[in-house]
C-alpha positions in Angstrom: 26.6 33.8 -83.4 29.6 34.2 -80.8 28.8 34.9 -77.1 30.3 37.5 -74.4 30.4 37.2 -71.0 29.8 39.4 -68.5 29.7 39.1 -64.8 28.0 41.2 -62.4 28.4 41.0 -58.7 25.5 41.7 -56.0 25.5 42.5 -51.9 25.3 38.4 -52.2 26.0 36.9 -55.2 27.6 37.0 -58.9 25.8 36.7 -61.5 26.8 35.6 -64.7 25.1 37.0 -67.9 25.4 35.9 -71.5 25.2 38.4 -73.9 24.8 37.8 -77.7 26.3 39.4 -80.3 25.8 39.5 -83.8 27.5 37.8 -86.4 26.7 38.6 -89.6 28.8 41.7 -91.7 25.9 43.8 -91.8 25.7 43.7 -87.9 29.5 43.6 -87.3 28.9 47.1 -88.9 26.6 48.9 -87.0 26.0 52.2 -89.0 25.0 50.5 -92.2 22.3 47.8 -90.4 18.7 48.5 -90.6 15.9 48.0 -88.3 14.1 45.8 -91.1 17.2 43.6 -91.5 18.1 43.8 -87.6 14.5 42.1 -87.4 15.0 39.6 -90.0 18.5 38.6 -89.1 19.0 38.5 -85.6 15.3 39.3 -84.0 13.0 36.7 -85.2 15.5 33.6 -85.2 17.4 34.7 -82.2 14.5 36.2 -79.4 11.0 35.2 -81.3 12.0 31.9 -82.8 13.9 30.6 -79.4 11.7 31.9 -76.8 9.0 29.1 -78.9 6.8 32.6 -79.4 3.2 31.8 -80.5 2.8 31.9 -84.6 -0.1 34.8 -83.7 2.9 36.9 -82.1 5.2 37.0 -85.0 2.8 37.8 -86.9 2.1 40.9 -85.4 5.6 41.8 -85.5 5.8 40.9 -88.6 2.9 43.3 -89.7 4.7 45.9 -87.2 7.7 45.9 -89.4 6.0 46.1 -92.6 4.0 48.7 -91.8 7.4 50.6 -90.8 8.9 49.8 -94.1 5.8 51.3 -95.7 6.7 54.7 -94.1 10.7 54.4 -94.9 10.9 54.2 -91.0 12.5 50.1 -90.9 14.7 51.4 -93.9 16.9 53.5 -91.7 20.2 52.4 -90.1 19.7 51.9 -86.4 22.1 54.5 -85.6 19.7 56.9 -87.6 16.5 56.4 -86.1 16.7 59.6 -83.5 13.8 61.5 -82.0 12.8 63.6 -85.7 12.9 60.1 -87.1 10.6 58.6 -84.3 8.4 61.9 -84.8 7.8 61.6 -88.4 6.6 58.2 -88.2 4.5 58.1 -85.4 2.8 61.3 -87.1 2.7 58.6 -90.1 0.6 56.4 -87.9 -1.7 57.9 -86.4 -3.0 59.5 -90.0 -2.9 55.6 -91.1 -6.7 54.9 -92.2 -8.9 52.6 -89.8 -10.7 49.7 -90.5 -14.1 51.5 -90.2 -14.4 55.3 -90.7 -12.0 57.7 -89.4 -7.7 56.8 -88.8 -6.4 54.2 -87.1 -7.4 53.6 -83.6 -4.7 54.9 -80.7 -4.3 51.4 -79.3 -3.6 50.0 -82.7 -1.0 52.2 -82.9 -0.1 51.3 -79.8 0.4 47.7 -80.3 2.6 48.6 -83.2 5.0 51.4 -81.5 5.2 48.7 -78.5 6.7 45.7 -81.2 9.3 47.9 -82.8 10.3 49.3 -79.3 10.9 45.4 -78.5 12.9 45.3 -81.5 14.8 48.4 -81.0 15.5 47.8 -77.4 17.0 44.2 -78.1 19.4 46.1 -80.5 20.3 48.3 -77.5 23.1 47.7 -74.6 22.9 44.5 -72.6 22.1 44.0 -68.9 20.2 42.6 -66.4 16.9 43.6 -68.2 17.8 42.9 -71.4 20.3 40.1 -71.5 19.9 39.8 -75.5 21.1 43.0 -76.1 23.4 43.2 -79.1 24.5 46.3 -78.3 24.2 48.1 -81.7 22.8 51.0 -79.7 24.0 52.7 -76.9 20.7 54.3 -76.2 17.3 53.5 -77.6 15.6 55.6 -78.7 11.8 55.9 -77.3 9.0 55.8 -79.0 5.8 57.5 -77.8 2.5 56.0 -77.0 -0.7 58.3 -77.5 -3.1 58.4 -74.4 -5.8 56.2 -74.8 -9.6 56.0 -73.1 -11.1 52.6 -72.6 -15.1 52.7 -73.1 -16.7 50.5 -70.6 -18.9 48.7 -72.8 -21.9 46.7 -71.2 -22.0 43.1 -71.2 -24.8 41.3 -73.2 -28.6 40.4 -71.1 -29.4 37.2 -71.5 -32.7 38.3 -73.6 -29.6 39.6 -76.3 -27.8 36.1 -76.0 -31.2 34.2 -77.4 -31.5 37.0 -80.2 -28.3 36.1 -81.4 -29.0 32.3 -81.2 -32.3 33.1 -83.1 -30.3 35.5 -85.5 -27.3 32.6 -86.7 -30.2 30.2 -87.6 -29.5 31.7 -91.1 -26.1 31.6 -91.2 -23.6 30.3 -93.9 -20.7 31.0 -92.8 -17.9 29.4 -91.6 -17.8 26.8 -93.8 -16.4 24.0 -91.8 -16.3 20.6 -93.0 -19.0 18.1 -91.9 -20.6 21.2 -89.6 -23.3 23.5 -90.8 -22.8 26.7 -89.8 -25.8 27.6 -87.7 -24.3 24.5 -85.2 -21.0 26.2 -85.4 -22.3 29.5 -83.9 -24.2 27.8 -81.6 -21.6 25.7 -80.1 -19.2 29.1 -80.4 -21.6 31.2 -78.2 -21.9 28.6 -75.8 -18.2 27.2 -75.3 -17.2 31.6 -75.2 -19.9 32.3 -73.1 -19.5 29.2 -70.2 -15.6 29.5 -70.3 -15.0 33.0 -71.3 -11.6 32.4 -73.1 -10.7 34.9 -75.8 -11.3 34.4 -79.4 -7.8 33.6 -80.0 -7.6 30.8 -77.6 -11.1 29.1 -78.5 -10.3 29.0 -82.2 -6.9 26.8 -80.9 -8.4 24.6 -78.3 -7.4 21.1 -78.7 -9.2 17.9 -77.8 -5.9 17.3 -76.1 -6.3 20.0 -73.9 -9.6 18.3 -72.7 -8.4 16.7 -69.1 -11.9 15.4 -67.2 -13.7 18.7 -66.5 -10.8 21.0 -67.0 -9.2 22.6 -69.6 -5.3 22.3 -69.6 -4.2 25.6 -72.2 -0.7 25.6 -73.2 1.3 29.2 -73.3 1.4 28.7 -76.9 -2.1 29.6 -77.2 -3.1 32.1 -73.8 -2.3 35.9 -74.4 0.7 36.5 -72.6 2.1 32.7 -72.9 1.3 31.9 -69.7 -0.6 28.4 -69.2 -3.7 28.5 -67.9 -6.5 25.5 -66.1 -9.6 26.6 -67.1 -12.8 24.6 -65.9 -15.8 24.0 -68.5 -19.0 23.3 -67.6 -21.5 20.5 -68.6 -23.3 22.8 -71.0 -19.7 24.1 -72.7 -18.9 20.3 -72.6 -21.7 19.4 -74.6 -21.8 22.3 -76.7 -18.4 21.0 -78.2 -19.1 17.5 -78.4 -22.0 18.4 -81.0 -20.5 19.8 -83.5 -16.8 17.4 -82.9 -15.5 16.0 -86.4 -12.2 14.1 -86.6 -10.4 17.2 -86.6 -8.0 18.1 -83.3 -8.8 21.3 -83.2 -12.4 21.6 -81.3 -13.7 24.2 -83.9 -12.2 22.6 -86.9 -10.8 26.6 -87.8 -8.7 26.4 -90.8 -8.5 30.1 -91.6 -6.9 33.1 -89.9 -8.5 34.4 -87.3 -9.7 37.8 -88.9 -11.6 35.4 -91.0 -14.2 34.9 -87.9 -14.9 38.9 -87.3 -15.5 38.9 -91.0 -18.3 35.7 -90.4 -19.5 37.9 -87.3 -20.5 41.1 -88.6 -22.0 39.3 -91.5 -24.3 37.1 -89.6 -25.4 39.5 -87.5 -26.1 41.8 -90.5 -24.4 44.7 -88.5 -24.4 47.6 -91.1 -27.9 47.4 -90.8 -28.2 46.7 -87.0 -26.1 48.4 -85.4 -26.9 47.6 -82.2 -25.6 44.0 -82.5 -22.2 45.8 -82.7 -21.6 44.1 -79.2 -22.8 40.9 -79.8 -18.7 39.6 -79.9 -16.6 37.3 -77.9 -15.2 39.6 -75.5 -19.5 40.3 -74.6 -19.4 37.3 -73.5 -16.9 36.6 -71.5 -17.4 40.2 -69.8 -21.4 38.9 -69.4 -19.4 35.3 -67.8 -16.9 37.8 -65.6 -19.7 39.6 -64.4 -22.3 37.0 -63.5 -19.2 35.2 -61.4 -17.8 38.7 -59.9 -21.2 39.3 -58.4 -20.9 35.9 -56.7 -17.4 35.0 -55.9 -14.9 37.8 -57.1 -11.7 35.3 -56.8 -13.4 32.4 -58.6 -14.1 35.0 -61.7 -10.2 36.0 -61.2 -9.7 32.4 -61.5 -12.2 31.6 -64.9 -10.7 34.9 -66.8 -7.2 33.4 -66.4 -5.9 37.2 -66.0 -2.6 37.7 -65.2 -2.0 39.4 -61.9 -4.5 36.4 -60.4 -3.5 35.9 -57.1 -0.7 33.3 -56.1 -2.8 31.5 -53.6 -5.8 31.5 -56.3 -3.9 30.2 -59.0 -1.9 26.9 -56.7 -4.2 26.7 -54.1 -7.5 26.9 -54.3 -9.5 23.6 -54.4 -11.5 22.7 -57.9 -14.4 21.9 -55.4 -15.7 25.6 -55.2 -15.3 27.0 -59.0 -17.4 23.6 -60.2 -20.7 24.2 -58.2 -20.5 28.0 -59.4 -20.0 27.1 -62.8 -22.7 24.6 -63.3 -25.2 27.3 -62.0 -24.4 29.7 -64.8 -27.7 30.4 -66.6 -28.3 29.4 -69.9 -30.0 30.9 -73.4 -33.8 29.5 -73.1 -32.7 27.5 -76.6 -30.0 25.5 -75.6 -31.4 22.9 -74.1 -34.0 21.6 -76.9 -30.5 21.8 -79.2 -28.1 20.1 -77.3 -31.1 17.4 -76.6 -31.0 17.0 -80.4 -34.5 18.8 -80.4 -34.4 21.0 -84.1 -34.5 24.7 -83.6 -34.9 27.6 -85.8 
């Protein structure tokens, strides 16, 4: 890959920028590249593959891509894709069937308009905001997002927290090696409920990460890639530490992650109950974000690890006031005879 320079001057300084280009044939000739082989050849090794981007991330690119290649859409040279193009296959989409009854939800689609704008974008001009840019383009097209409405849904009481204990004492599923799956769930609801990290991130936690009372989470594993210090109670602790096998991962998860929904709805039994529907992850941590907001707004800021969390939370405040609050968090009725070693059904 060779390089270009360009240099930009400001009221105060110049700026240097480098901008890559392409090197391969296909790329040196811009009307006969597609966006699949743009991806392939230039946008995973170049952008996904150097920024270090999580495993989890390409993957949804990846399944962005493919999806376009089902429609013809990634087929097209990058010169072709105009606004008919970009019509036609977001129609496509939105037709696309769901996982349940009815089409493919509008944030899905979403998520996958977003990836192939990313792509698309890179292959545009280069500048200050886009210092990849190869350039292929000398206008991206845009692609669309539908409006969306987000449904508040309520977080779990703690009377539903010890049905769903009760509920995974028949569980068989996952089976991970020297843990029986009722444990597993246990531990799960506990360690997602007293930390209120995402799915995503629990089924990644390393021993590693373990620092004292505090949780150091890489980027590679936090939506967003931005590290987080998460603190974890004595209960979450312990939780952990019953069902720990010589595996690094705290869960021992060896499968993809859809694998875990899959476990979910089937333990839960929720064709037939379907008000267990929001008996998930994110329940709990909204039930954790709640409890906390009601009681110290910038320590629940803190817990959630969200993004726009204040500067002055994030470097300054003292681990002396999220501890107290976080050992206070109430707990299912059960999980003290289990974590005692006590047998519970």
């Amino acid at each position: 890959m060779s390089t270009n320079v360009l240099h930009t001057e400001g009221r105060h300084r110049t700026e240097t920028l480098t901008v890559f280009k392409p090197s391969s044939e296909a790329a040196r000739e811009p009307a006969r590249i597609t966006l699949r082989q743009f991806f392939q050849e230039h946008f995973l090794p170049d952008w996904l593959e150097a920024i270090g981007a999580a495993p989890r991330n390409i993957e949804q690119y990846r399944n962005s891509i493919s999806l376009a290649c089902q429609q013809g859409f990634a087929d097209l040279p990058l010169t072709a894709i105009d606004r008919a193009a970009v019509s036609r296959f977001v129609q496509w989409l939105r037709k696309r069937p769901g996982r349940r009854d009815g089409t493919i939800a509008a944030s899905t689609v979403n998520k996958h308009l977003t990836a192939i704008q990313k792509v698309l974008r890179v292959a545009g001009p280069a500048g200050n905001k886009n210092r990849m840019g190869y350039g292929i383009l000398a206008e991206v097209p845009w692609l669309p997002k539908l409006s969306t409405t987000t449904e508040l849904r309520p977080d779990l009481s703690m009377a539903e927290i010890e049905e769903w204990w009760d509920v995974v004492a028949t569980a068989t599923r996952p089976r991970v090696k020297g843990v029986i799956a009722p444990d597993w769930w246990r531990a799960w609801i506990l360690f997602s409920y007293n930390t209120a990290l995402r799915i995503s991130t629990t089924l990644r936690v390393e021993w590693k990460h373990l620092k004292g009372d505090w949780l150091h989470l890489p980027g590679s594993i936090m939506k967003g890639g931005r590290a987080a210090k998460i603190y974890i109670n004595s209960t979450g602790r312990a939780a952990v530490e019953k069902i720990r096998t010589d595996s690094p991962l705290m869960f021992s998860w060896t499968f993809r992650l859809r694998h875990i929904h899959t476990c979910r709805r089937a333990v839960v039994d929720q064709d037939n109950h379907p008000e267990r529907a929001n008996w998930t992850s994110h329940a709990l941590r909204r039930t954790l974000d709640t409890w906390l907001t009601e009681r110290n707004p910038a320590i629940a800021k803190l817990q959630l690890a969200h993004a726009q969390t204040d500067i002055d939370l994030r470097h300054y405040v003292q681990p002396r006031i999220v501890k107290p609050l976080l050992e206070e968090v109430p707990q299912p009725r059960q999980a003290w005879a289990w974590l005692s070693g006590v047998t519970t059904i």
